[in-house]
C-alpha positions in Angstrom: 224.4 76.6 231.9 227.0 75.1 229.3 229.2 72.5 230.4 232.0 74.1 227.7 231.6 77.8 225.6 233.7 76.6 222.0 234.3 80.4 220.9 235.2 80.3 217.3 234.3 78.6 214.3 236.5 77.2 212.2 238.0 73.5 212.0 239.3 73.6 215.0 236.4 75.3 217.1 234.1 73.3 215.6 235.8 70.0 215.8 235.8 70.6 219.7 232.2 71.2 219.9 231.3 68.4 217.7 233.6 65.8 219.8 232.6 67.6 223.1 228.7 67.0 221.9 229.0 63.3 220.5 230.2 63.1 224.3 227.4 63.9 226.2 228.2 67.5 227.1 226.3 70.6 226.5 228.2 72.7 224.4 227.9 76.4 222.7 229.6 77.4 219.5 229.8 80.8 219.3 231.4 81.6 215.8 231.4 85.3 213.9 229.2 85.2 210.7 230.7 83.8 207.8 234.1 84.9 207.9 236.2 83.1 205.7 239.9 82.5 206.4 242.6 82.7 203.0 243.6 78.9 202.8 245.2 76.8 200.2 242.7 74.3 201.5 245.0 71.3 201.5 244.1 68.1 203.7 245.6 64.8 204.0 244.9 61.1 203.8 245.0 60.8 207.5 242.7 64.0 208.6 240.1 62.4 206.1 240.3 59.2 207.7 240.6 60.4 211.4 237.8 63.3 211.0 235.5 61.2 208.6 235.3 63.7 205.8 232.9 62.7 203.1 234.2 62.9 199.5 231.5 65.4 198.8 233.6 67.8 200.4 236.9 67.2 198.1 236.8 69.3 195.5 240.0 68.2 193.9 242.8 65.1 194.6 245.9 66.7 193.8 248.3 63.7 192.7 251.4 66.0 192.1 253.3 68.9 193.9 255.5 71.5 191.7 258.5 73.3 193.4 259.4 76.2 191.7 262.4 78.1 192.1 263.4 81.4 192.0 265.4 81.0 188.4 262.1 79.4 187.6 263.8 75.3 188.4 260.4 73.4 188.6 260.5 70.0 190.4 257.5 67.7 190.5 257.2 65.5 192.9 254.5 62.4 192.5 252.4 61.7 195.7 252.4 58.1 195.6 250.3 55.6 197.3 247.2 58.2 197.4 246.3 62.0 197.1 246.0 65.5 198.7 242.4 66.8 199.2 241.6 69.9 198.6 238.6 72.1 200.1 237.6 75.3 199.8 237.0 76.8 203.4 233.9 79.2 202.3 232.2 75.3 202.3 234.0 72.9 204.7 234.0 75.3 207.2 230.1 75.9 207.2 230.2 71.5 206.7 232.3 71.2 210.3 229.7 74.0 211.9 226.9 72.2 210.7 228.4 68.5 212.0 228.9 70.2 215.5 225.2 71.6 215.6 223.7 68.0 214.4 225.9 66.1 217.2 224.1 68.5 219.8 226.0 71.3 220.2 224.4 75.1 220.6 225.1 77.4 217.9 225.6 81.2 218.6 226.4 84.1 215.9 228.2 86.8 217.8 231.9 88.4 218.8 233.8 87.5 221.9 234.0 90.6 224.1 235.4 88.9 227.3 234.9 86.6 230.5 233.5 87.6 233.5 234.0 86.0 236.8 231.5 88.0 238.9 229.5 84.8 239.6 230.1 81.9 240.7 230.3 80.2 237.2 232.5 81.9 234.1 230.2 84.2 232.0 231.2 84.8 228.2 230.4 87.9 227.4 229.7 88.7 223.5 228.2 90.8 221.0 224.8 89.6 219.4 226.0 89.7 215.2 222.2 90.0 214.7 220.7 92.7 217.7 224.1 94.1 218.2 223.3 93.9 222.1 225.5 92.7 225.0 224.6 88.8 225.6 226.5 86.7 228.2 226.8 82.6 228.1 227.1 81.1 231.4 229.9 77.9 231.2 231.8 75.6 233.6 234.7 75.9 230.6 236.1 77.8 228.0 237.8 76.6 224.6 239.6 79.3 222.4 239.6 79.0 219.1 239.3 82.2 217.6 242.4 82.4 215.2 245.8 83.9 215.2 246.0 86.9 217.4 243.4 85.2 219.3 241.4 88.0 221.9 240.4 85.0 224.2 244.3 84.0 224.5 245.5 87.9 225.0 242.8 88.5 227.4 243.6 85.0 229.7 246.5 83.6 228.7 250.0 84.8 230.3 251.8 85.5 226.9 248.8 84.8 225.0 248.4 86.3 221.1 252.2 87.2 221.3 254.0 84.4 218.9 255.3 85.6 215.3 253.2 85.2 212.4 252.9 85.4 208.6 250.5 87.7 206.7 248.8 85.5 204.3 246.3 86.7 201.4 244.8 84.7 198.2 242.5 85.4 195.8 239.9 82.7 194.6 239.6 82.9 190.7 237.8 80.4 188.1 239.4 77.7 186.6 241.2 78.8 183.6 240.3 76.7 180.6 242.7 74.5 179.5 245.5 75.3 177.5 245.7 78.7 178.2 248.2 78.9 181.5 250.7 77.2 183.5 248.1 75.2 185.5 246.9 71.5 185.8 244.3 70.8 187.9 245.5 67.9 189.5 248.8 69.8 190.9 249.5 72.0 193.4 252.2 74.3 192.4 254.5 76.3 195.7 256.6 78.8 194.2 259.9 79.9 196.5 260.5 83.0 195.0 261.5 86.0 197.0 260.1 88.6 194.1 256.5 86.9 195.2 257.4 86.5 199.3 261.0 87.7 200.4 260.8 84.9 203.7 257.4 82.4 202.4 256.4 81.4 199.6 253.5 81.9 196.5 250.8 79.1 195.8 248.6 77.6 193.1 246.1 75.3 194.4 243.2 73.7 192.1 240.0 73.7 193.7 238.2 72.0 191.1 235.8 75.1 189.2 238.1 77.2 191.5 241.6 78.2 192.0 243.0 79.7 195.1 246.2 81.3 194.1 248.3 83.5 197.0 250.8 83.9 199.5 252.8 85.2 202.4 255.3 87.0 204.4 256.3 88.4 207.8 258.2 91.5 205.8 255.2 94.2 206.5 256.7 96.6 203.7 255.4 93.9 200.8 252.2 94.4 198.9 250.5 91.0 198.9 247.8 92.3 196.7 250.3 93.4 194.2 252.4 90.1 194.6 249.4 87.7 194.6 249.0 90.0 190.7 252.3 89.2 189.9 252.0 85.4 190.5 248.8 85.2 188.6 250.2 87.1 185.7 253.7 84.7 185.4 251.7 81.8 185.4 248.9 82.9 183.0 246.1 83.1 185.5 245.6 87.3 185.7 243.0 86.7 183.0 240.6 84.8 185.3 237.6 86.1 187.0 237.9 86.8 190.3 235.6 85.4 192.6 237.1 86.6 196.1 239.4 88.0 197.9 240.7 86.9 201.8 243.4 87.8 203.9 244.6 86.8 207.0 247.7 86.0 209.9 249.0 82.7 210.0 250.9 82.0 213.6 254.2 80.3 213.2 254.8 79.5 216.1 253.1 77.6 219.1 252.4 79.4 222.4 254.5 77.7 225.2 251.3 77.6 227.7 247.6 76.8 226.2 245.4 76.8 229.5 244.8 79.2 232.3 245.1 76.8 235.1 241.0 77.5 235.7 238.4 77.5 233.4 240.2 77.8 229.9 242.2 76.1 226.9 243.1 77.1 223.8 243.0 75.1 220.4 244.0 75.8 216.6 245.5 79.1 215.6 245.1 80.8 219.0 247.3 77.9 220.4 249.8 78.9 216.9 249.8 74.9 215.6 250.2 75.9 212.4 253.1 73.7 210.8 256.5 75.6 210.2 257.8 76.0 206.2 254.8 74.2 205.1 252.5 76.6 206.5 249.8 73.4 206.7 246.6 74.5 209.6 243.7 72.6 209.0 244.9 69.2 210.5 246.7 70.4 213.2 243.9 72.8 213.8 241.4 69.8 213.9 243.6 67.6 215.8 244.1 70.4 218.5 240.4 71.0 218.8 240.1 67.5 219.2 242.7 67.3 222.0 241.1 70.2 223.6 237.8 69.0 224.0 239.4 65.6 225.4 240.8 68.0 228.3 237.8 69.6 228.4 236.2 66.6 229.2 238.4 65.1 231.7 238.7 68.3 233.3 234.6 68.2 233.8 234.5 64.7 234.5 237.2 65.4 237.8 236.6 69.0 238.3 240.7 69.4 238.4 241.8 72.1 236.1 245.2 70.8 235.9 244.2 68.4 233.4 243.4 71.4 231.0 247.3 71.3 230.0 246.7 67.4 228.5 245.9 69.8 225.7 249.4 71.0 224.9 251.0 67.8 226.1 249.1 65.7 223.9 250.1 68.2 220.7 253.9 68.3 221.7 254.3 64.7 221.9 252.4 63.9 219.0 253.7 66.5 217.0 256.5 68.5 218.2 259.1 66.6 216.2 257.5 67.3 212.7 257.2 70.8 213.9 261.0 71.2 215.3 262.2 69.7 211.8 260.1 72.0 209.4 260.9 74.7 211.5 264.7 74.5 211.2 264.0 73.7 207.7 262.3 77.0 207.2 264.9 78.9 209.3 268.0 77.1 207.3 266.4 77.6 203.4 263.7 80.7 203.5 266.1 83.2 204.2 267.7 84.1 200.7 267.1 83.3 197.1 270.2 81.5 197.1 269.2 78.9 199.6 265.3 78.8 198.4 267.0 78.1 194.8 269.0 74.9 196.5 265.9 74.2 198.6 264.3 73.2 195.2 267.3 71.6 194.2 267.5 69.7 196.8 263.6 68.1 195.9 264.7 66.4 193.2 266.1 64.3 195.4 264.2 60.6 195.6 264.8 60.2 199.3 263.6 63.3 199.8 260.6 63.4 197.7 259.7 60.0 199.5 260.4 60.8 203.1 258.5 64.0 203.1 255.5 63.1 201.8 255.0 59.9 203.7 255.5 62.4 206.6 253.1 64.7 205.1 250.0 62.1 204.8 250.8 60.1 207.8 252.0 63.1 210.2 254.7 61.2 211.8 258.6 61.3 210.9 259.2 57.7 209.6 261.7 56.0 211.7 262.2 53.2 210.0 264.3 54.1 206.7 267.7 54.7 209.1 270.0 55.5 205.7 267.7 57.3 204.2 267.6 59.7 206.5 271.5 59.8 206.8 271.5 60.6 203.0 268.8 62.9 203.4 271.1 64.5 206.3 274.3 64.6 204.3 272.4 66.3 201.5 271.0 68.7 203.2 274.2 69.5 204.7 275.8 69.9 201.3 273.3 72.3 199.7 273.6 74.3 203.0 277.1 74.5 202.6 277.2 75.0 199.2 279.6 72.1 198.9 277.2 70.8 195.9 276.6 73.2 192.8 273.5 74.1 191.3 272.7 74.9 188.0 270.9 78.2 188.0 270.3 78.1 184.3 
């Protein structure tokens, strides 16, 4: 008997089962083999810090972001005051799996298949990966984790796996050698282009011997594989080795109940936290594993279910603001060339170079800087309305 079933393996998944271990309870992880999700693999400051990431797993320390513009407008942007981290998910995943198992918890290769509640106690009913044979796991609680268009959420959550979502797909190549593209390996370049994604946007992301270069779009008529071709080739990278290849949805939008008032919560991507316009998972996938296995725990230590939704509430207040902000922001300049083009305009802005990425490492708006958010506000306004001219030349 497990005191919590953690199905799925990624940061999220296993971030619950590693907190959910350290705390005393017994815990499974149940986790497909290997599957690796298509990520740009960027983490900040503050999920190092809060998650204790070693440097071992940073394969890169971006110190510089590159807008680029459908007319081809580049805008670089310095991150001051500290770095992005960047990891490649075939390795940090397996790191985060490998925590959870050495804090305690269970780990279990298989597929989800469903819950049954014949018994007295929830059974989680799964394919073996390795015998191919029915197995059952016999749990007090659940946590879903198992990705966008999560089968745990559609099969026990009221609304659950319905929330709109991007189609995302990269290729991981090898570094090109220097000199011979468009590439540093200290920058992360995010291309607003609607010939690469018509409502998204393209990426370059170093990843130290390794690039990750990709993108995505809710328009199902686009060929990612042909437009991740077309970004490699404008910026000098289609002569790289390709190494693999990894697509996957991306949920833009958070599910409006996490928890089935019983046994179950969700966390990560089947919960949707993945930040709007930015497209950023990995810390709000970690932080809502963590926040799940916190209501797991009070939930065990009362035996009241109702404390299952401490999940969501803890997200929302945390983090609903960023995500309210980024989405309008995706909804007011991803829509057209025209705006994407001011969108980038707009970054060369110092306020607004500043602003966003202290929000970005500290995931909190800042209060504090009261006029230059008014400026930043103005601005905005003025691109959207066109009342300021840009140079498409």
């Amino acid at each position: 008997m497990f005191d919590v079933v953690v199905i799925g393996g990624g940061p999220s998944g296993a971030t619950a089962a590693h907190d959910l271990a350290l705390q005393g309870a017994k815990v499974a992880l149940m986790d497909r083999s290997e599957r690796i999700k298509p990520c740009g693999g960027a983490i900040p400051p503050k999920l190092i810090a809060d998650f204790d990431i070693p440097d071992s797993q940073l394969l890169a320390k971006i110190k510089t972001a590159r807008m680029v513009s459908p007319t081809d407008r580049r805008v670089d942007i310095p991150i001051e005051n500290g770095f992005v981290g960047m990891v490649d998910r075939k390795y940090f995943d397996n790191f985060l799996r490998n925590r959870a198992a050495d804090a305690g918890a269970t780990r279990v290769t298989g597929t989800f298949l469903r819950v049954d509640r014949s018994g007295p106690t929830p059974q989680v009913v799964y394919k073996d990966r390795a015998t191919g044979q029915q197995e059952q796991l016999s749990t007090r609680l659940i946590i879903g984790a198992d990705g966008a268009r999560s089968s745990v959420a559609q099969a026990e959550i009221t609304g659950g796996g319905v929330t709109p979502y991007v189609m995302a797909y990269h290729e991981i190549i090898e570094t090109p050698k220097q000199g011979t593209a468009d590439y540093h390996p200290l920058r992360c370049d995010v291309i607003y282009d609607g010939a690469i994604s018509p409502d998204f946007y393209g990426w370059i992301f170093p990843h130290g011997d390794t690039v990750s270069v990709g993108m995505g779009t809710e328009v199902t008529s686009v060929n990612l594989k042909q437009a991740t071709a077309e970004l490699r080739k404008r910026f000098g990278l289609d002569h790289c080795a390709t190494l693999r290849k990894e697509g996957a949805p991306i949920p833009l939008k958070p599910l409006d109940k996490w928890d089935n008032d019983r046994d179950l919560v969700l966390a990560g991507d089947a919960a949707g936290v993945v930040a709007p316009s930015s497209g950023e998972g990995i810390f709000y996938a970690m932080y809502g594993g963590r926040a799940a296995a916190q209501a797991a725990l009070k939930t065990l230590r009362t035996a009241n279910p109702k404390h299952l939704r401490l999940a969501r509430k803890m997200f929302v207040k945390d983090h609903g603001m960023v995500f309210r902000v980024l989405g309008a922001m995706q909804s007011a300049y991803y829509k057209s060339d025209n705006r994407r083009e001011r969108f980038v305009s707009l970054c060369h802005d110092r306020d607004v170079q500043s602003l966003t990425f202290e929000a970005y490492m500290n995931k909190k708006l800042v209060r504090t800087r009261a006029l230059a958010h008014a400026k930043i506000s103005f601005k905005n306004l003025a691109h959207l309305t066109g009342l300021v001219s840009v140079n498409y030349t």
